[in-house]
PASEMI-304408 format. One line per field, with one value per residue (C-alpha): residue in one letter; y, x, z. Coordinates in nm, 4 decimals. Layout:
rest = a, ...
v = Y, ...
u = X, ...
w = Z, ...
END
This chain:
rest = x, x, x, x, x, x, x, x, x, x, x, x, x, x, x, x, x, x, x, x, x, x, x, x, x, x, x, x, x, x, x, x, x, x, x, x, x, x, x, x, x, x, x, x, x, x, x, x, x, x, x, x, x, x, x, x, x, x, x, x, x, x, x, x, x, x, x, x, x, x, x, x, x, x, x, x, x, x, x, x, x, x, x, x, x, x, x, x, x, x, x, x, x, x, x, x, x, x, x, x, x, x, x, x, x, x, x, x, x, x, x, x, x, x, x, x, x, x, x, x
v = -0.7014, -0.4881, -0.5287, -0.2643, -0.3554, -0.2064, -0.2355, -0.5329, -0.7650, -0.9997, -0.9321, -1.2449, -1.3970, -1.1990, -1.3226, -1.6628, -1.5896, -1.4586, -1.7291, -1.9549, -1.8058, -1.7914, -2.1910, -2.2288, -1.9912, -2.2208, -2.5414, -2.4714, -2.1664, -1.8724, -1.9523, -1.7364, -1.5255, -1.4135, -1.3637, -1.1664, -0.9519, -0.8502, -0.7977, -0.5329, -0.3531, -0.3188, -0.1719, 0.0194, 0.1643, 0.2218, 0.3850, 0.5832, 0.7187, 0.8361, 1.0523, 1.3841, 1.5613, 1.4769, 1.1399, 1.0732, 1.2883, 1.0297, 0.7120, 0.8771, 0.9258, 0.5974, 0.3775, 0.5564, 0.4979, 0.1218, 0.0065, 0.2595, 0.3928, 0.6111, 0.4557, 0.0806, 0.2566, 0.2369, -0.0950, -0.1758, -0.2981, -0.5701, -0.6990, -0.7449, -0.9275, -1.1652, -1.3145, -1.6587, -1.7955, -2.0722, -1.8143, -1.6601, -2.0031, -2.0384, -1.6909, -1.7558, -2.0623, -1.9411, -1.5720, -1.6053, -1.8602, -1.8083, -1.7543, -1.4344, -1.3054, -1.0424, -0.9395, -0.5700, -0.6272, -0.3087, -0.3223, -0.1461, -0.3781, -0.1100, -0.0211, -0.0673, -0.2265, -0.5298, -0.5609, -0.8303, -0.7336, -0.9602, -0.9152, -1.1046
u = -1.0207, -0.9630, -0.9691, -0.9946, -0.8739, -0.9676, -0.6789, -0.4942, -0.6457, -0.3794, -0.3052, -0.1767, -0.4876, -0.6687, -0.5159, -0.5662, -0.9444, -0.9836, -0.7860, -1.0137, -1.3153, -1.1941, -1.1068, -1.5328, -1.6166, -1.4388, -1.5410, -1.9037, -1.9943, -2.1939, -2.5365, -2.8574, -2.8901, -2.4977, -2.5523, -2.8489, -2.6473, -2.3846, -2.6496, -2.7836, -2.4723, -2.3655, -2.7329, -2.7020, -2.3494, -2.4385, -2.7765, -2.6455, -2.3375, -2.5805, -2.7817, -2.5524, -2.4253, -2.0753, -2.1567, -2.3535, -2.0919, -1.7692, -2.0313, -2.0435, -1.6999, -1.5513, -1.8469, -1.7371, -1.3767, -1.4130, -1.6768, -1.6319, -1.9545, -2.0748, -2.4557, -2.3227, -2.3893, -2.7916, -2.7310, -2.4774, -2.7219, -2.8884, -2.5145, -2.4527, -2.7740, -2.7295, -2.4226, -2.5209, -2.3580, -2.2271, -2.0259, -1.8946, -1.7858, -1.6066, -1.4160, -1.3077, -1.1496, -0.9934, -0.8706, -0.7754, -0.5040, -0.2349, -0.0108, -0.2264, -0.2743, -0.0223, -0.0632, 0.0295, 0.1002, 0.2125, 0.5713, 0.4428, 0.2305, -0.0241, -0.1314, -0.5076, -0.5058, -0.4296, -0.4750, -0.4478, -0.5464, -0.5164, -0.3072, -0.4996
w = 2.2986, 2.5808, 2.9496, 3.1968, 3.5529, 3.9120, 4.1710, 4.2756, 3.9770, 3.8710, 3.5325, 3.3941, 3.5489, 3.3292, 3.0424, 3.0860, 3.1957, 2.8530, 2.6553, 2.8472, 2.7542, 2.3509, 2.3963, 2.5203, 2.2385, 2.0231, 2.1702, 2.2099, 2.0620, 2.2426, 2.3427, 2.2513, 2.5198, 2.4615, 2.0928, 2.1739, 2.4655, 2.1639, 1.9117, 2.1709, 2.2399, 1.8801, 1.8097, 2.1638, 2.0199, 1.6538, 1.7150, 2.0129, 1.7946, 1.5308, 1.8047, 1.7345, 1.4009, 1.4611, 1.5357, 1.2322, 1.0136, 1.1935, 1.1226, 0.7702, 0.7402, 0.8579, 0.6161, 0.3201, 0.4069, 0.5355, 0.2398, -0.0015, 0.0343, 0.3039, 0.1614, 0.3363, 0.6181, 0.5832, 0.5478, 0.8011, 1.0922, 0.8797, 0.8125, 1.1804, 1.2368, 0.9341, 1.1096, 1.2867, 1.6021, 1.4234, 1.1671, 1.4814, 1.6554, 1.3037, 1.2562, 1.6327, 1.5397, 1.2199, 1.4060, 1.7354, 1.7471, 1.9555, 1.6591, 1.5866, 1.9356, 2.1109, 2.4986, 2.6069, 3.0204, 3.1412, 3.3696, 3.6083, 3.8482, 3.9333, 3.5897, 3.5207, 3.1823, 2.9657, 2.6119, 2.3751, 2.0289, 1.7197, 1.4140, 1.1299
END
């Protein structure tokens, strides 16, 4: 996961904002509409990389080195869409526990960025 920050935003704020909204994810799970929103930006992304030769040549590329088989990647779509909410309500529960989570906050106060990435 990764944040990017405008100006003044208090970082560790941030990170508590997020670990917040992981504990509701956990909790309650994401509703419809929120499932739908991601389901649209992963199509919005994949579809959009695909528009240019080198995008379709790096989607190519990265399915046959991920899957083993750059053909997974005519398939790949239909994979995202068969996960449920409930599956993702699960893997959030299983993943991001705070024994697998790491924050990046940068020393110096202005920087513009926090990260907090998993290690699974």
């Amino acid at each position: 996961m990764t944040c990017s920050l405008r100006p003044g935003i208090d970082l560790n704020r941030l990170e508590a904002v997020i670990k917040e909204e992981l504990a509701k994810i956990k909790e309650e799970g994401i509703t419809e509409n929120e499932y739908q929103k991601a389901l649209n930006m992963i199509r919005s992304n994949f579809y959009f990389g695909l528009q240019t030769n080198s995008g379709r040549a790096n989607e190519l590329g990265s399915t046959e080195v991920l899957y083993g088989s750059y053909e997974k990647l005519f398939t790949l779509m239909d994979n995202y869409v068969s996960v449920k909410r409930e599956q993702i309500q699960e893997a959030t529960k299983k993943y991001f526990t705070e024994k697998a989570s790491s924050s990046f906050l940068p020393l110096k106060r202005s920087a513009r960025c926090l990260t907090s990435f998993l290690t699974c």
